[in-house]
TORDRENRO-529482 format. One record per residue (C-alpha): residue in three letters; x, y, z. Coordinates in pm, whole numbers. Last residue first. Layout:
<recs>
<"ala" <X Y Z>>
...
</recs>
This chain:
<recs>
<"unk" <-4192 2226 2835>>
<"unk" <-4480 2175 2596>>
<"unk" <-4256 2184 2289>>
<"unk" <-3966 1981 2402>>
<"unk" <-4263 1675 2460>>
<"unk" <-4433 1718 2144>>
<"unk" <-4098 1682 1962>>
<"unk" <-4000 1414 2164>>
<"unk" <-4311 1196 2088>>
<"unk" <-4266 1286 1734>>
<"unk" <-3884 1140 1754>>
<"unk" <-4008 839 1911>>
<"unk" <-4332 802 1611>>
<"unk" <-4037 848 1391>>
<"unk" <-3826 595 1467>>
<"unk" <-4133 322 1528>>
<"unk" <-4230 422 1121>>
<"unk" <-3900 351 1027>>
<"unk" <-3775 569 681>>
<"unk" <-3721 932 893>>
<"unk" <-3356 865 995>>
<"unk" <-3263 1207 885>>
<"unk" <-3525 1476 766>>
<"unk" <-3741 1504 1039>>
<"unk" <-4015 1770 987>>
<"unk" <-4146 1978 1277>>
<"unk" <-4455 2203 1298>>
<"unk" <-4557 2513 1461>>
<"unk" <-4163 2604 1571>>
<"unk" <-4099 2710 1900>>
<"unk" <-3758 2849 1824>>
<"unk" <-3599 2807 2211>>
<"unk" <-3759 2522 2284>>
<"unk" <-3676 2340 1912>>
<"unk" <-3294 2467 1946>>
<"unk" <-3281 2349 2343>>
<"unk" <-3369 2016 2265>>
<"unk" <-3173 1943 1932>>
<"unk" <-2860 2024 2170>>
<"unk" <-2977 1836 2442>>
<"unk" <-3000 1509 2180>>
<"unk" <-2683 1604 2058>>
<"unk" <-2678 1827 1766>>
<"unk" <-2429 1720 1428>>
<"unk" <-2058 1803 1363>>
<"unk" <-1940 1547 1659>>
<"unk" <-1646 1489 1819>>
<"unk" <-1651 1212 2113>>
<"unk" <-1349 1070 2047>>
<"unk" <-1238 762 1936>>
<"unk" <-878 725 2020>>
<"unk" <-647 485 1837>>
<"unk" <-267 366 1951>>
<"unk" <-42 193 1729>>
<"unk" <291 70 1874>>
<"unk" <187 -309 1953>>
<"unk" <-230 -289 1891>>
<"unk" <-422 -63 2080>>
<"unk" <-786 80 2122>>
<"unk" <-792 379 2322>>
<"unk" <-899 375 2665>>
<"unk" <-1179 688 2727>>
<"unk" <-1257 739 3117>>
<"unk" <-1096 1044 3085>>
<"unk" <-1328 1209 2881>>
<"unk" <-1649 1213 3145>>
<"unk" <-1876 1402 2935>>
<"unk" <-2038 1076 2900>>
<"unk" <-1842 769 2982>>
<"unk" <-2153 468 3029>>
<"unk" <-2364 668 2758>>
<"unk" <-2063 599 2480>>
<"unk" <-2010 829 2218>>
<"unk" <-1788 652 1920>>
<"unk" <-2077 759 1675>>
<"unk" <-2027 1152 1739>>
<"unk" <-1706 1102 1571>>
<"unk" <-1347 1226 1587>>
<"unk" <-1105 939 1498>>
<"unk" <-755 1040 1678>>
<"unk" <-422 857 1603>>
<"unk" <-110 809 1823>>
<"unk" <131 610 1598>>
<"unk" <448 462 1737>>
<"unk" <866 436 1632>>
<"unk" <918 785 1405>>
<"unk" <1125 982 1224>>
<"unk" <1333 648 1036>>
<"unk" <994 487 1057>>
<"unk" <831 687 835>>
<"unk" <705 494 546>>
<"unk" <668 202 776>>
<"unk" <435 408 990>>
<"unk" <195 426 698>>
<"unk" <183 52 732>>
<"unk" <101 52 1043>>
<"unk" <-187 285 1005>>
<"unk" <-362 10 773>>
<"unk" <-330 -255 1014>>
<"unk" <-432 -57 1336>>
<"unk" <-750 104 1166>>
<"unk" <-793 438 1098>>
<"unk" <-796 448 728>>
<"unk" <-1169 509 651>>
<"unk" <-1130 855 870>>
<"unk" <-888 991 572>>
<"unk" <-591 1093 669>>
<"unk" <-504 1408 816>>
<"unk" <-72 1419 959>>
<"unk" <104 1598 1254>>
<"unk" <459 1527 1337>>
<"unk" <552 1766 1041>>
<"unk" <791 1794 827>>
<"unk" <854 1469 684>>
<"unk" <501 1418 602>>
<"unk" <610 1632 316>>
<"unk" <386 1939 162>>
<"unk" <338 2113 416>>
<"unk" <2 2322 537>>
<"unk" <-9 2613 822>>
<"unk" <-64 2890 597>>
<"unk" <-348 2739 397>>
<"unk" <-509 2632 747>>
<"unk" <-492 2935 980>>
<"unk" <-573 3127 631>>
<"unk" <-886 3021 572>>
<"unk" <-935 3068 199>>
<"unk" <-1182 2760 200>>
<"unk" <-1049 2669 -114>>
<"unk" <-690 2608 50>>
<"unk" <-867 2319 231>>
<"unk" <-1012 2152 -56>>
<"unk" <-650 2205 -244>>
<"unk" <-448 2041 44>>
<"unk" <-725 1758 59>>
<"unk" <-599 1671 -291>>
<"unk" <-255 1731 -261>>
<"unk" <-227 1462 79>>
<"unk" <-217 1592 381>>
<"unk" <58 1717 677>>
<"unk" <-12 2006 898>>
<"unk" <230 2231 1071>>
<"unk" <350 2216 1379>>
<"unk" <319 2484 1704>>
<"unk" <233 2207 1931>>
<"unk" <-80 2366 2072>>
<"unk" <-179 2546 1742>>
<"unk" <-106 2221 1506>>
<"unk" <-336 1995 1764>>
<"unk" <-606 2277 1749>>
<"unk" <-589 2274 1377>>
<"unk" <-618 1890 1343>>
<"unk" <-967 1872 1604>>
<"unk" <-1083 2248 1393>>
<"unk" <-1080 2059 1054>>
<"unk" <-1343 1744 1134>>
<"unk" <-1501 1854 829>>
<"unk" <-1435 1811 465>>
<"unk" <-1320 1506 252>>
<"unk" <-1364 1328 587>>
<"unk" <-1143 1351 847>>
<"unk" <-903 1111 1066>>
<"unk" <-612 1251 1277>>
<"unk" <-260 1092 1297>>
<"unk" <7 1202 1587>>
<"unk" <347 1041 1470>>
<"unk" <502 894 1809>>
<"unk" <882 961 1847>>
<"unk" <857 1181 2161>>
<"unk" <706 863 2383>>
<"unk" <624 995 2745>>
<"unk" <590 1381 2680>>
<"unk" <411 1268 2327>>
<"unk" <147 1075 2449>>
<"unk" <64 1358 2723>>
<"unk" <73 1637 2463>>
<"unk" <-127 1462 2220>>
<"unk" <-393 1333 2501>>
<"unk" <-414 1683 2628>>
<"unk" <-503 1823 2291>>
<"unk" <-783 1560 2218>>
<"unk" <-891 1648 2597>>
<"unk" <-939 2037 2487>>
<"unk" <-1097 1911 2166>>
<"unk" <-1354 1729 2302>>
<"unk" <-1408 1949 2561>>
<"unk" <-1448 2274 2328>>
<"unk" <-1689 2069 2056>>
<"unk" <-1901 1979 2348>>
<"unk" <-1987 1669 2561>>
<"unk" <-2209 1410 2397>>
<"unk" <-2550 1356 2532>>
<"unk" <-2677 1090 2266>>
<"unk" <-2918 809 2480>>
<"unk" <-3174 1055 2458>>
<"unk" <-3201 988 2096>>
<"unk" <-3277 1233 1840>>
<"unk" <-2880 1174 1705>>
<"unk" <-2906 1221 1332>>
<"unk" <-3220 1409 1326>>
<"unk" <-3116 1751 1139>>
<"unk" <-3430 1961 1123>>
<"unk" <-3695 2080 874>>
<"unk" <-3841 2330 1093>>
<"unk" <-4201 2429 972>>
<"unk" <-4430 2796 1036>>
<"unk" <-4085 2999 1243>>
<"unk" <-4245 3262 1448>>
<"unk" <-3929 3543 1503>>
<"unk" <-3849 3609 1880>>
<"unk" <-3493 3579 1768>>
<"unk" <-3434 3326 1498>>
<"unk" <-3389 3610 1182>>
<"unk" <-3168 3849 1392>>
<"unk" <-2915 3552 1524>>
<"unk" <-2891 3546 1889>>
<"unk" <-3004 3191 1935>>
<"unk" <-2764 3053 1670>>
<"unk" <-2503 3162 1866>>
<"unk" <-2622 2929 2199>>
<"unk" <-2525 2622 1958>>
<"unk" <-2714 2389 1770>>
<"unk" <-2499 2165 1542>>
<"unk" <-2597 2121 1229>>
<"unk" <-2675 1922 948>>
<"unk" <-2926 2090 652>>
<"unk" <-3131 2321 881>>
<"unk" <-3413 2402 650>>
<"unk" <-3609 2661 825>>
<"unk" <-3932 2799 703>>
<"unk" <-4121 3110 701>>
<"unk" <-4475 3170 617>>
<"unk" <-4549 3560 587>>
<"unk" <-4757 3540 261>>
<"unk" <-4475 3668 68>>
<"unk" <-4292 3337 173>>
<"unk" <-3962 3343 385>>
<"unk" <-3679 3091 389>>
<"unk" <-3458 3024 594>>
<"unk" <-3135 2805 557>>
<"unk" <-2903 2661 770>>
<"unk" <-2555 2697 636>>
<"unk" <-2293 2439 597>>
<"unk" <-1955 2578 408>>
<"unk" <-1721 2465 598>>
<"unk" <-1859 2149 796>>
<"unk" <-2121 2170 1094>>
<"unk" <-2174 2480 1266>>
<"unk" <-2441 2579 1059>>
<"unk" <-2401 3001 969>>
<"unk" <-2731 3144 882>>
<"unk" <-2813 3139 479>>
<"unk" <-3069 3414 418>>
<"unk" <-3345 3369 130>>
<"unk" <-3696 3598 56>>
<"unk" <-3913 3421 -173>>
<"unk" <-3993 3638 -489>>
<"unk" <-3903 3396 -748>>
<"unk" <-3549 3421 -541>>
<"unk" <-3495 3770 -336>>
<"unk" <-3156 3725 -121>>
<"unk" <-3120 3833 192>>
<"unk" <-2770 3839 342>>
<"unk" <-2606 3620 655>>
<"unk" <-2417 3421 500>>
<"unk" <-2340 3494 122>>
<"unk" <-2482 3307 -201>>
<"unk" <-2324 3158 -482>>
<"unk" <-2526 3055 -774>>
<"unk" <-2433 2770 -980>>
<"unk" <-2561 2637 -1266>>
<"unk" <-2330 2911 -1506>>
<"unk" <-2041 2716 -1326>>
<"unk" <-2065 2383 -1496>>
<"unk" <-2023 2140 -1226>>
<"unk" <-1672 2012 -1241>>
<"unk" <-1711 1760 -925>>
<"unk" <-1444 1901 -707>>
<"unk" <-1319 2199 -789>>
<"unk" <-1623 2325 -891>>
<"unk" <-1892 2194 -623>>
<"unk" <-1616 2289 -396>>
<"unk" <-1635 2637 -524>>
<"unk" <-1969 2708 -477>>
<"unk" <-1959 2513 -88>>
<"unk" <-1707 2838 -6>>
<"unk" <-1995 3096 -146>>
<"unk" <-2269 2897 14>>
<"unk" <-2580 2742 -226>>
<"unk" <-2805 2777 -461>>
<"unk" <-2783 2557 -763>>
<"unk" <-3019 2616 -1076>>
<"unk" <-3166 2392 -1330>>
<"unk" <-3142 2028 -1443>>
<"unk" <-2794 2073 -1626>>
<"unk" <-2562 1885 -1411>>
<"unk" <-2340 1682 -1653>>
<"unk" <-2059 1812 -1426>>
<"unk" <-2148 1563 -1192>>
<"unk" <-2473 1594 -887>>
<"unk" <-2662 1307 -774>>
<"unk" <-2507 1294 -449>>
<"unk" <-2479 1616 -289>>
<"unk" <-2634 1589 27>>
<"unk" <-2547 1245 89>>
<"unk" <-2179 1356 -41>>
<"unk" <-2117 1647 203>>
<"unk" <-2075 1961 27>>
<"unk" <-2335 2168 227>>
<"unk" <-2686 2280 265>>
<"unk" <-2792 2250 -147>>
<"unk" <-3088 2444 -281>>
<"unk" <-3256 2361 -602>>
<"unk" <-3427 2610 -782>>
<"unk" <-3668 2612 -1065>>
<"unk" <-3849 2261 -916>>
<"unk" <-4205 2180 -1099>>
<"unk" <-4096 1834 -1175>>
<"unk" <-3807 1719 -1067>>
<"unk" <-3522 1678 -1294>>
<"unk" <-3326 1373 -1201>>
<"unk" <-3361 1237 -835>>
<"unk" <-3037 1235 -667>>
<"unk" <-2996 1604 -658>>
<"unk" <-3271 1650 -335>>
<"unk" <-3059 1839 -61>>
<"unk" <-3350 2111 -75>>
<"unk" <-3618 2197 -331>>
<"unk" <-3773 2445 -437>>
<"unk" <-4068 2594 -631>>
<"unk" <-4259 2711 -392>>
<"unk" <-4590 2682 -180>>
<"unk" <-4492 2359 1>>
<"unk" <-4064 2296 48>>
<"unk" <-3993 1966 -166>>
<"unk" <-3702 1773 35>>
<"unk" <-3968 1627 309>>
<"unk" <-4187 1530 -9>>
<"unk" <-3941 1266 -65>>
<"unk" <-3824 1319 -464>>
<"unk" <-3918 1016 -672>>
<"unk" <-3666 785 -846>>
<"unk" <-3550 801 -1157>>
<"unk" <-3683 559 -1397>>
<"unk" <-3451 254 -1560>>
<"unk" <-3628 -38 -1318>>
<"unk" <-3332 -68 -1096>>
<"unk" <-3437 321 -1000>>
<"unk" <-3251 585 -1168>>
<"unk" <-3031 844 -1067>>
<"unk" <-3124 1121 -1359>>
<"unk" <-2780 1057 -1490>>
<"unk" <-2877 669 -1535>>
<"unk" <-3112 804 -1814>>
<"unk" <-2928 691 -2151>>
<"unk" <-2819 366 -1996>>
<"unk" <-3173 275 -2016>>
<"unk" <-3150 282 -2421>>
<"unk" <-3438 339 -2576>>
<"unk" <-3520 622 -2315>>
<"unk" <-3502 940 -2587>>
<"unk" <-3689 741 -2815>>
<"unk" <-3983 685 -2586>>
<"unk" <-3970 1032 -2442>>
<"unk" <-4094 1197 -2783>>
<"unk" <-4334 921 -2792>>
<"unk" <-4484 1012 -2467>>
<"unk" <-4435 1350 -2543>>
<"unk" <-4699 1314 -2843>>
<"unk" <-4894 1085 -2611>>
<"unk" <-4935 1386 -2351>>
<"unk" <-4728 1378 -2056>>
<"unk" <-4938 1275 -1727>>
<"unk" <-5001 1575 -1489>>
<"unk" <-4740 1599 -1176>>
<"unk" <-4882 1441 -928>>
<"unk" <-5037 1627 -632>>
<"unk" <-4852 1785 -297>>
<"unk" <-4979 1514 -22>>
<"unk" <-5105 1809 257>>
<"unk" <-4939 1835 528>>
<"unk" <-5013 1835 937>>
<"unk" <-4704 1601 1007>>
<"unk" <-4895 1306 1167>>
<"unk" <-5144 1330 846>>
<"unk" <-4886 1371 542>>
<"unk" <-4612 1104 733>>
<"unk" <-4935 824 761>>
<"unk" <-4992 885 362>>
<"unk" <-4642 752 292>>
<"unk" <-4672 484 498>>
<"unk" <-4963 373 354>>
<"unk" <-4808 428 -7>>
<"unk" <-4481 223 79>>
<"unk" <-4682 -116 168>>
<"unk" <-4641 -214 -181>>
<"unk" <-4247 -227 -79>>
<"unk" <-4044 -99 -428>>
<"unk" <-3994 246 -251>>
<"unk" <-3926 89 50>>
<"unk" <-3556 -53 -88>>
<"unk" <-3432 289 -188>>
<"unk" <-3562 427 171>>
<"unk" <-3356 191 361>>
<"unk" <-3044 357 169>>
<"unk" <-3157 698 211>>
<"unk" <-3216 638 569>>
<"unk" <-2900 462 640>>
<"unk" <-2706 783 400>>
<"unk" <-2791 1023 638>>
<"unk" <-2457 1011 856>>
<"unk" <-2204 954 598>>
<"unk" <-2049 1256 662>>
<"unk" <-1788 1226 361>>
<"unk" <-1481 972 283>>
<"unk" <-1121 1081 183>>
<"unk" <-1115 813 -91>>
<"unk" <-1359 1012 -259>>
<"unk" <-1087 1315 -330>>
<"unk" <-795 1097 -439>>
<"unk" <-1007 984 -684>>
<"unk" <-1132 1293 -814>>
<"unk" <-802 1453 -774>>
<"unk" <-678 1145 -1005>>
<"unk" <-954 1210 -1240>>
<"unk" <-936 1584 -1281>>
<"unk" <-576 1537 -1340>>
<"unk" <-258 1656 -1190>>
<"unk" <-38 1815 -1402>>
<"unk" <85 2067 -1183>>
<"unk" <261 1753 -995>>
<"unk" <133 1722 -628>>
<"unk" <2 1343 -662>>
<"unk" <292 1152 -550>>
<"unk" <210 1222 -155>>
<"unk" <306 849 -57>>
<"unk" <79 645 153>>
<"unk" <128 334 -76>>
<"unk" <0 0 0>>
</recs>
């Protein structure tokens, strides 16, 4: 296996970035529910379920879209001869793309949000996209040409460094400003989740406002922004990853506060140790940067994640990047690799600079109730000279988190949008939402 950096060559293609660029992983977080909902859409018992969402969330089942005429019919015939001809559109095993989830479709306009992996969808002019994270994203390529992308300034240029989209599709919009769109007002608010995430509201000239809050992780900022305070918000479409009391993580700060400790600790008793930090393709960027800030190192990745994180034009990252492992006791690899085999042999490409690995994967999903906020209790899992700590980090609310966001908004009605394709999940998540919204 080779963990050399062979890619930085001007000449470096589209493809190999590409593939150097997927290997680095994404928030996979959603992607459960989008598989679970692929198989339910050929269960005949899809349509009852469907119908049971429309009545416990107070909605109305948006109609059909009218049949095509038989002139477009045979128009459409030709076009289809060949099913490899549609598989842009994300297509279902039958050769038809698959139908948008009404929770994507946002009643009374023409948008839609996070929804790229169902072809052109009818009666859409605008399609609205939280953050570059690939179950968010998926569906798009640079054959994109279904109608207009809205979406953050730094998550603009991703979507062109990255997957090629042709630029006249996109349309980059600034945090914090109000934007007119087919005469909806539009205001990204800042997420707290990867560069680039915004929540979204959205405001309808009858008054009707909604927030689409992508992922996120709820903070006491978001609390003193000018559109959330003592402002009625109609629906919340809201992040649902961890709506489960049994998900009280401790906070960004801790987390990294004890990530730093651990580094300085490890590395006080066993100075050769090469400190190793898993992230996806973004996010995860402040656990490495607090690590370079406390040792005073620079960071070590590979070209491709170099030019992601030069995009961002943050310049406690660009300036703080090398270009040889060799410089730096501090390297990002992707999450995927963190496992004692794999990070073994990356030590072997070091080993005259180094004799142990201390390696950090930061993840909401290595929480465990019986530790809590209590960080000390964490024992990494070993293996000879390779030591791996899974922390607590999370991009997404906890449970508490999701909590005090709903009390403190108030919302009329609340739409799930992760986890939402088992009907016991979501009656739980219901029975929350009523709860947090008497208190």
């Amino acid at each position: 296996m080779d963990f050399s950096d062979d890619d930085d060559g001007d000449g470096e293609g589209d493809e190999s970035f590409a593939s150097h660029f997927y290997k680095g992983g994404s928030d996979w977080s959603c992607l459960v529910s989008e598989t679970d909902q692929i198989c339910r859409e050929t269960n005949k018992s899809k349509k009852m379920k469907q119908a049971n969402l429309f009545q416990i969330w107070g909605l109305q089942k948006p109609s059909p879209p009218p049949p095509p005429s038989p002139t477009k019919m045979k128009s459409m015939a030709k076009k289809t001869n060949v099913v490899g001809k549609r598989l842009r559109n994300g297509p279902n095993t039958n050769g038809s793309p698959r139908a948008c989830p009404f929770y994507k479709k946002l009643p009374g306009t023409p948008f839609t949000v996070d929804a790229f992996r169902y072809g052109r969808i009818h009666g859409c002019s605008a399609y609205f996209l939280t953050h570059f994270h690939y179950d968010h994203y998926g569906g798009l390529s640079k054959a994109w040409s279904h109608g207009p992308i809205y979406c953050s300034s730094l998550t603009s240029r991703l979507l062109t460094l990255s997957l090629s989209i042709n630029p006249s599709f996109i349309h980059p919009l600034e945090l914090d400003k109000e934007y007119t769109i087919n005469g909806i007002k539009v205001t990204l608010i800042e997420a707290n989740h990867c560069p680039g995430a915004a929540l979204i509201h959205f405001r309808l000239p009858d008054g009707t406002c909604y927030l689409h809050t992508g992922d996120f992780r709820a903070s006491k900022q978001m609390q003193t922004h000018p559109l959330l305070v003592n402002r009625r918000v109609h629906v919340l479409y809201l992040d649902t990853t961890y709506c489960n009391p049994r998900y009280k993580f401790p906070s960004k700060e801790d987390v990294l506060s004890y990530v730093v400790r651990i580094t300085k600790d490890f590395l006080r008793k066993h100075p050769k140790t090469l400190i190793v930090v898993g992230a996806y393709s973004i996010g995860k960027e402040c656990v490495y940067l607090s690590i370079a800030k406390a040792l005073g190192v620079k960071i070590f990745a590979s070209a491709s994640r170099r030019r992601i994180l030069q995009s961002f034009g943050w310049s406690d990252i660009s300036e703080n990047l090398c270009r040889d492992g060799r410089d730096t006791v501090l390297h990002v690899l992707p999450i995927s690799s963190l496992r004692a085999d794999r990070l073994g042999e990356y030590l072997k490409v070091y080993s005259e600079h180094y004799a142990a690995v201390l390696a950090f994967r930061p993840t909401g999903w290595t929480y465990s109730e019986k530790i809590g906020d209590k960080l000390d209790l964490i024992r990494p899992s070993s293996k000879g000279n390779i030591a791996i700590y899974g922390v607590p980090y999370s991009e997404h609310s906890s449970f508490t988190e999701l909590c005090e966001f709903v009390q403190f908004l108030k919302p009329d009605k609340i739409i799930p949008t992760v986890n939402v394709s088992n009907a016991g999940t979501r009656e739980k998540m219901q029975s929350h939402f009523r709860e947090w919204l008497r208190s």
